[in-house]
C-alpha positions in Angstrom: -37.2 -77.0 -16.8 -33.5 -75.3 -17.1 -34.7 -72.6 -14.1 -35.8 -75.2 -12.0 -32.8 -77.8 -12.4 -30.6 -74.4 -11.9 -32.6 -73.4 -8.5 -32.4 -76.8 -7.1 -28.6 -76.7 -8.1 -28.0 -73.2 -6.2 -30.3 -74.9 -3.4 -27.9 -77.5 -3.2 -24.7 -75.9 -3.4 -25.8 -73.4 -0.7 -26.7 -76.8 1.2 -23.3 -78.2 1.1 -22.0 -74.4 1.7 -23.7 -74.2 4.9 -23.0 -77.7 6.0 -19.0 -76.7 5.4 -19.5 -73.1 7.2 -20.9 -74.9 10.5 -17.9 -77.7 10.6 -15.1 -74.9 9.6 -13.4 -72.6 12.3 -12.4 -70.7 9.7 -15.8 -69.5 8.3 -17.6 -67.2 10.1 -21.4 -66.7 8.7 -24.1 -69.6 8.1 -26.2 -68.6 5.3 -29.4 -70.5 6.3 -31.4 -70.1 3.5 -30.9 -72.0 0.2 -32.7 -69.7 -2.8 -31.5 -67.0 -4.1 -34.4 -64.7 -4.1 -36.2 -63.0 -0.6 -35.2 -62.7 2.5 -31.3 -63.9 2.9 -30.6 -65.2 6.4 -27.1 -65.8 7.9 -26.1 -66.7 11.3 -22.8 -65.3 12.7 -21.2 -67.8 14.9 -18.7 -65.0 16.4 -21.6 -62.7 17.7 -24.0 -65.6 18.0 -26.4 -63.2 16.1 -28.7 -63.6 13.0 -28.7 -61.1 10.3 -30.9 -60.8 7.3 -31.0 -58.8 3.8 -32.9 -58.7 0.7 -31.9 -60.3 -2.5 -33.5 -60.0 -5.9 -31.6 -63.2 -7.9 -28.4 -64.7 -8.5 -26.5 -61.7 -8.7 -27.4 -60.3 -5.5 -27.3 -63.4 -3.5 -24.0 -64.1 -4.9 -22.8 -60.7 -3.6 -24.5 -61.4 0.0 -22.2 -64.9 -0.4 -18.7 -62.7 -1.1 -19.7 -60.6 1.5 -20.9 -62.4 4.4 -20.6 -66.4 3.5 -17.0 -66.4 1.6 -16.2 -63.0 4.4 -14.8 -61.3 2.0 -14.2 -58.4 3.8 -12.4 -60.1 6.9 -10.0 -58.2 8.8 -8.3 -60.9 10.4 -5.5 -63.0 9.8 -2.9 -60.0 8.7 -0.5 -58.7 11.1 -2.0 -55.4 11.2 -5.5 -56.9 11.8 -5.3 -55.8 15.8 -3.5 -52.3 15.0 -7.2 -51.8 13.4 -9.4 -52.5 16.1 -7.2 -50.5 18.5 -7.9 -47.8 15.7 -10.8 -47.8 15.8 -11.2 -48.2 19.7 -9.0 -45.2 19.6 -11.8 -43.0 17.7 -14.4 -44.0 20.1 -12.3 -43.2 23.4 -11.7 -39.3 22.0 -15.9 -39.5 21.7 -15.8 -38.9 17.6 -17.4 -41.2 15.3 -15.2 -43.5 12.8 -15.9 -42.5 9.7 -16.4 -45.6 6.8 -17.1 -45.2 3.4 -18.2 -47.8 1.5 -17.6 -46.3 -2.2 -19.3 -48.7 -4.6 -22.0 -50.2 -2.0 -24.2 -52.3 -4.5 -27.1 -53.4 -2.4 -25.3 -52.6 0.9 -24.2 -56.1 1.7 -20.7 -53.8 2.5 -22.6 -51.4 3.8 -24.0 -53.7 6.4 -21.0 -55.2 7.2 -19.2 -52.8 8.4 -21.4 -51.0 10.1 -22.4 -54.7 12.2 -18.6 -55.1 12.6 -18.0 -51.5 13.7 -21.6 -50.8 15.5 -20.3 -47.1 16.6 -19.3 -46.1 12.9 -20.8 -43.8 10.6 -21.3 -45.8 7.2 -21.8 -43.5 3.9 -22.6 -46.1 1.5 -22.2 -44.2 -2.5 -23.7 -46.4 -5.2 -24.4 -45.3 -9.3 -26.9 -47.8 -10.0 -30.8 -46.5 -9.0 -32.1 -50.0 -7.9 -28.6 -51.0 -6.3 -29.6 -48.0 -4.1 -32.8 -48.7 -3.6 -32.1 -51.8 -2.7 -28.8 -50.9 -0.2 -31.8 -48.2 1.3 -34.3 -51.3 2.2 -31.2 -53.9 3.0 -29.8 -51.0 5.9 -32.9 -49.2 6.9 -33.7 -49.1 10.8 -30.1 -48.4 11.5 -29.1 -44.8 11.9 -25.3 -44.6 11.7 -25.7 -45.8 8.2 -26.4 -43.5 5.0 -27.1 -44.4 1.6 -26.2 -42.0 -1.2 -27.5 -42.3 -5.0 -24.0 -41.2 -6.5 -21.0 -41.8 -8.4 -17.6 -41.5 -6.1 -14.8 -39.7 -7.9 -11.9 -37.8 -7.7 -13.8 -33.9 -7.7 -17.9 -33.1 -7.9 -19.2 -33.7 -11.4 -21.4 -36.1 -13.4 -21.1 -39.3 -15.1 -22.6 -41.6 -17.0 -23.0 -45.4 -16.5 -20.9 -47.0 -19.6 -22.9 -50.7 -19.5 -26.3 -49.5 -18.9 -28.0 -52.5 -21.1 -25.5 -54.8 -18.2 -27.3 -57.9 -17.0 -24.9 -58.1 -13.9 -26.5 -55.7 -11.8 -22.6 -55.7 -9.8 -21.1 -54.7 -13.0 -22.0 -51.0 -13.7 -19.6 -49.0 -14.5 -18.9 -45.1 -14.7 -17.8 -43.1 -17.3 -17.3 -39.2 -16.8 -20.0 -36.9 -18.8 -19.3 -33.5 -20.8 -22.0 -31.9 -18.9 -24.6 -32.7 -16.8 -27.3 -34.0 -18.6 -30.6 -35.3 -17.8 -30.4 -39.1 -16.7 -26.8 -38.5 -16.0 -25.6 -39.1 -11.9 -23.8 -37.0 -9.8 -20.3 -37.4 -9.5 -18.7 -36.5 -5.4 -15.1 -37.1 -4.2 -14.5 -38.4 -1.0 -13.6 -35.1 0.7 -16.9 -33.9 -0.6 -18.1 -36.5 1.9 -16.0 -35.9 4.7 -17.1 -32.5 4.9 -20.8 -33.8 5.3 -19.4 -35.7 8.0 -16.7 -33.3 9.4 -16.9 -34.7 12.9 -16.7 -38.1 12.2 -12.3 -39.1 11.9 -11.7 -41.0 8.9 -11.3 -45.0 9.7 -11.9 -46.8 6.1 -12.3 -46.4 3.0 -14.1 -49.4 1.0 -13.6 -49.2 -2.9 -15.3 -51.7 -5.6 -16.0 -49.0 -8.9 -15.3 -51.5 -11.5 -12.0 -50.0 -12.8 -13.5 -46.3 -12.0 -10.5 -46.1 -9.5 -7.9 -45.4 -12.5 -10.2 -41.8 -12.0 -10.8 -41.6 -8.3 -6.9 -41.9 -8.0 -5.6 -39.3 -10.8 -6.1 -36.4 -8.8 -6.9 -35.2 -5.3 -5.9 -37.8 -3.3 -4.8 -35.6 0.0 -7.5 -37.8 1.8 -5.6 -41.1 1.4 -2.8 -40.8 3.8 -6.1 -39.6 6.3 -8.2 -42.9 6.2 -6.6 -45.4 8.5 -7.2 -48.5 6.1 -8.7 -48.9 2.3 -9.6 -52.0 0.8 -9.8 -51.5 -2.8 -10.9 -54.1 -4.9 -8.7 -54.1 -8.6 -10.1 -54.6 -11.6 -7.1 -54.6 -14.1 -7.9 -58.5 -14.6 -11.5 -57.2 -15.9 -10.6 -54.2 -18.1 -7.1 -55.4 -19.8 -4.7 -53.0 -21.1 -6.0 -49.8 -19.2 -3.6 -50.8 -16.3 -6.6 -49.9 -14.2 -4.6 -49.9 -10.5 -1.9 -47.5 -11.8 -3.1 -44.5 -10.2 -3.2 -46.2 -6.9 -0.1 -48.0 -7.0 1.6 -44.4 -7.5 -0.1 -42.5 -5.1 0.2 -45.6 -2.5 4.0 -46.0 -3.1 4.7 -42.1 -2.2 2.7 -42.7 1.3 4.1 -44.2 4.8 1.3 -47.1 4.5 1.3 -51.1 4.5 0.4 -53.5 1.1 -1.5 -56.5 2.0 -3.2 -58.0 -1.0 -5.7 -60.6 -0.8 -7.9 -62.2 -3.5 -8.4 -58.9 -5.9 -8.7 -56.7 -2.9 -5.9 -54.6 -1.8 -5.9 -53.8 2.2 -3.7 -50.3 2.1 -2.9 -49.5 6.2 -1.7 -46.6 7.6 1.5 -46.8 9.3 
C-alpha cells in the first residue's frame, strides 16, 4: 500500500511538473511521462524535439529530472553564456571536434545532454559504478560522438575503490584511492589520460559530479584546467563536512585567468 500511495504521489508531482514546464518560458524540457521506471520521455520546446532515456527507479528518474526537467546543466542566463557557443562554433570552423568530458556520467543523463546540445562534440562520459555504466551505455547508444568509459577520473592512472559500496543511492558512489590494484578494484585515469585518446579533438568542457572525489582530481596535475574552455563542477563540501572538499579547486582556480559563476552547488569556471 505505501509503494502504491508513493507511485501515484511521484505520478502526480511529475503531473503538476509538466503542467508548470508547458506554461513557463523559463523551462525548457516536458517530461511526459509520470512513473519513474521505463522509458523516460521529454519534449524539448527549444528544438521542438522528443528525447527519451531509460530509468530504473526513483534515483535515476530523479537524476533525468536535474538534468533535463529542472535543466540543470543550462548554459544560459550568465554573461558569458554567448562567449561559449561562439567557442564552441570556433572549434567546428578550424574542422576539429570539441572535446567534452563528462567526469562522473551516472546513467548518462549528462552525457546526453551535452552531446544533444553540442551535436558536433566528442562526449567521453567516465563513471565508477558498473550498472551506472551499463546503464549510460544503453541511455547513449546509437550516437557515435559519444563514449562511455567504466572508470574512476582522477588526478594520474591508478585504482580505486568505491567507499559506499552497500549505498542505496545509486548517484551517491563515491571513490576512494586503493594501495594496489586489486581484484574488484576500478581503474583510476586523469583527464590528460583522456585527451590523449582523443588528441584531435580541442578541449571545450569539462563536467565534474565525483562526490567530493574532486578534493583528489584537483591536488595535483591540473595543467589541463587552464585548456578546457568551461568546467562545471558540482561541490560537495555541504555533503562531506569538515574535509573542505572544494579546496583544491578553489586554489588552483584562483591562480588561473578564468571567470566564477556559481549556481545551485555547481560551479561554472570560464576561461577568459
Amino acid at each position: 500500500m505505501k509503494l502504491f500511495l508513493k507511485t501515484i504521489s511521484r505520478a502526480l508531482r511529475n503531473f503538476f511538473r509538466m503542467l508548470d514546464a508547458i506554461t513557463s518560458k523559463k523551462k525548457r524540457f516536458i517530461r511526459l511521462n509520470p512513473f519513474a521506471r521505463g522509458k523516460i520521455i521529454f519534449f524539448d520546446k527549444k528544438k521542438l524535439k522528443f528525447l527519451s532515456l531509460f530509468s530504473r527507479g526513483e534515483n535515476d528518474s530523479s537524476t533525468l529530472d536535474e538534468v533535463f526537467s529542472k535543466y540543470g546543466y543550462r548554459l544560459d542566463g550568465m554573461a558569458r553564456t554567448d562567449n561559449i557557443y561562439v567557442e564552441y562554433k570556433r572549434i567546428i570552423a578550424l574542422g576539429k571536434e570539441p572535446l567534452i568530458i563528462d567526469c562522473g556520467s551516472n546513467i548518462g543523463a549528462a552525457t546526453y545532454f551535452f552531446s544533444y546540445e553540442f551535436p558536433k562534440a566528442r562526449v567521453i562520459g567516465i563513471e565508477l559504478e558498473r550498472s551506472n555504466f551499463e546503464l549510460a551505455k544503453k541511455n547513449n547508444r546509437g550516437n557515435p560522438n559519444i563514449k562511455s568509459i567504466h572508470a574512476a577520473i582522477g588526478p594520474e592512472k591508478g585504482s580505486v575503490d568505491i567507499a559506499n559500496p552497500n549505498e542505496t543511492n545509486k548517484d551517491a558512489f563515491r571513490a576512494k584511492l586503493s594501495s594496489k590494484n586489486e581484484i574488484g578494484s576500478i581503474a583510476m585515469m586523469s583527464i590528460p589520460n583522456v585527451q590523449e585518446l582523443y588528441s584531435d579533438a580541442i578541449p571545450f568542457i569539462t563536467k565534474i559530479d565525483i562526490e567530493g572525489f574532486e578534493n583528489q582530481l584537483f591536488s595535483k596535475n591540473i595543467q589541463w584546467m587552464n585548456e578546457f574552455y568551461l568546467i562545471a563542477l558540482e561541490v560537495h563540501d555541504w555533503m562531506l563536512p569538515n574535509q573542505a572538499t572544494s579546496k583544491n579547486f578553489l586554489s588552483e582556480h584562483s591562480k588561473l585567468n578564468r571567470d566564477f559563476y556559481l549556481r545551485g552547488d555547481t560551479v561554472f569556471s570560464i576561461k577568459n
